[in-house]
C-alpha positions in Angstrom: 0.0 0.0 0.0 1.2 3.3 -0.5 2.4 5.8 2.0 -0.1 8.5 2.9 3.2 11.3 3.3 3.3 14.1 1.0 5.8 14.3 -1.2 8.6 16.8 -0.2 8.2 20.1 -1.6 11.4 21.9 -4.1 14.0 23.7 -2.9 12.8 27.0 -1.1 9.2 25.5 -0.4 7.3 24.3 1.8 4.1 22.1 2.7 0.5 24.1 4.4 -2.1 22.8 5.1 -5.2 24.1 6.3 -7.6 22.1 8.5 -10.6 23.5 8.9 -14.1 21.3 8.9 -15.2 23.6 6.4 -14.1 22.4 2.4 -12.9 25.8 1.1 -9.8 27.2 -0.6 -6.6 28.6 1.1 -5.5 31.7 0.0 -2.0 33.0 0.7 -1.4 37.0 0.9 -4.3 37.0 -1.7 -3.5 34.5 -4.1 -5.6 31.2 -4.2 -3.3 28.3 -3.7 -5.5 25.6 -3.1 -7.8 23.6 -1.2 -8.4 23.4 1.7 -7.3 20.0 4.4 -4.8 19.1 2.1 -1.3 19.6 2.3 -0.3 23.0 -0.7 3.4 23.6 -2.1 3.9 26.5 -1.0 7.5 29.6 -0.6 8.6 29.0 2.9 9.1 31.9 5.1 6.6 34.4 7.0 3.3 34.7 5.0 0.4 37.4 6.5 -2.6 36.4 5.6 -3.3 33.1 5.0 -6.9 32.4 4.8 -9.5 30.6 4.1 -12.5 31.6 1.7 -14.7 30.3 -1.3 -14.7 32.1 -4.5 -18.4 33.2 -5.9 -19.6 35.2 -8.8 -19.0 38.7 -6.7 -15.8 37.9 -5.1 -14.7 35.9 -1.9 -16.6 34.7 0.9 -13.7 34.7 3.6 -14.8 31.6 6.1 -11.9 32.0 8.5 -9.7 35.5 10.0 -6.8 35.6 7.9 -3.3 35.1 10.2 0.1 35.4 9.8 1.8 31.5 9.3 5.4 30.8 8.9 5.8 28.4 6.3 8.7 25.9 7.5 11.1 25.2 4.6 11.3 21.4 3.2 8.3 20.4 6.0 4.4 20.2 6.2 3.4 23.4 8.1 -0.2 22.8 9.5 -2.9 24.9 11.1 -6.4 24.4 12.4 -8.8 27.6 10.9 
């Protein structure tokens, strides 16, 4: 069987995931990045914020307070919204 670890991210990246039990898209300074309670390559480093929100026809519905996450280089980075 498979192992259920991400793979590891490139050089000057990192893993985030958001877990949250709402399904949603994570947003980072802005820019969709993916979904939601999965792990997301991501730049490592400080990133203000990270959040949570589901696109509609006018815009974003933000489900969570965005927050400032340091993204830990070459490692899965993981917060609860």
């Amino acid at each position: 069987m498979a192992s259920a670890d991400p793979p590891r991210p490139r050089n000057g990246y990192g893993l985030l995931k958001l877990n949250s039990p709402q399904n949603g898209t994570v947003y980072v300074m802005g820019v969709a990045v993916g979904p939601s309670n999965q792990p997301i390559e991501v730049r490592c480093g400080r990133r203000f914020f990270v959040r949570l929100g589901e696109p509609t026809r006018n815009g974003t519905r933000w489900l969570a307070e965005g927050r400032s996450v340091r993204i830990k280089c070459g490692a899965l980075t993981e917060e609860s919204f």
